[in-house]
C-alpha positions in Angstrom: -7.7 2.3 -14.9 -4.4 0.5 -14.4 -2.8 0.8 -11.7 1.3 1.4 -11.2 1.9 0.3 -8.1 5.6 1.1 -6.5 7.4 -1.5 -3.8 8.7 0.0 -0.7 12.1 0.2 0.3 11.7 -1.9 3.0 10.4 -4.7 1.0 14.1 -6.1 0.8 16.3 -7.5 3.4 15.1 -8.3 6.9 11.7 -6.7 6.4 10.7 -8.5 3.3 7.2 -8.9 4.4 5.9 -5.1 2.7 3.1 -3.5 0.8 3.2 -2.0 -2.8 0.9 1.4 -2.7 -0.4 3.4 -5.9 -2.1 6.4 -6.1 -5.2 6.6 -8.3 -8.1 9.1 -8.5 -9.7 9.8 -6.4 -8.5 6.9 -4.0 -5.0 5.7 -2.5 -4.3 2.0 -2.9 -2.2 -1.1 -1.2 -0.9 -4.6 -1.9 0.8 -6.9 -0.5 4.1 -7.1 -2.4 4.4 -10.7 -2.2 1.3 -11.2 -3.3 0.4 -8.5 -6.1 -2.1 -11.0 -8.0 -4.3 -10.9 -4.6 -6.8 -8.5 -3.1 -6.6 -4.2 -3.2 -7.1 -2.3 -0.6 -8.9 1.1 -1.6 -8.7 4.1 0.9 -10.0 7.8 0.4 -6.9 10.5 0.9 -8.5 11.5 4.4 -8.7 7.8 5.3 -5.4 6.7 4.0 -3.5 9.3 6.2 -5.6 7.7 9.2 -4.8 3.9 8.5 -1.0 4.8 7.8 -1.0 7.2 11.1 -2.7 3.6 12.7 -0.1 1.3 11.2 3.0 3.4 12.4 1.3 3.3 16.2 1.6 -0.4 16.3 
């Protein structure tokens, strides 16, 4: 399956330091946008809801 993965908005200006997501089935998935060519991270939909709600808390 190939992935199409879509930069965030924040990925520009100040805050250049973002992640790429995609959504696949059945799992939700992240990159680091300035390195796409590296590793994936892979999260269920129940799971991805928790890591974002963890992210957004820091």
């Amino acid at each position: 399956m190939e992935l199409r993965f879509s930069k965030s908005s924040y990925s520009d200006g100040p805050y250049a330091a973002c992640v790429e997501a995609a959504s696949g089935v059945p799992d939700r998935y992240f990159r680091d946008s300035k390195n796409p060519g590296g590793g994936v991270l892979a999260f269920s939909p129940a799971s991805c809801g928790a890591f974002i709600k963890a992210l957004k808390s820091e």
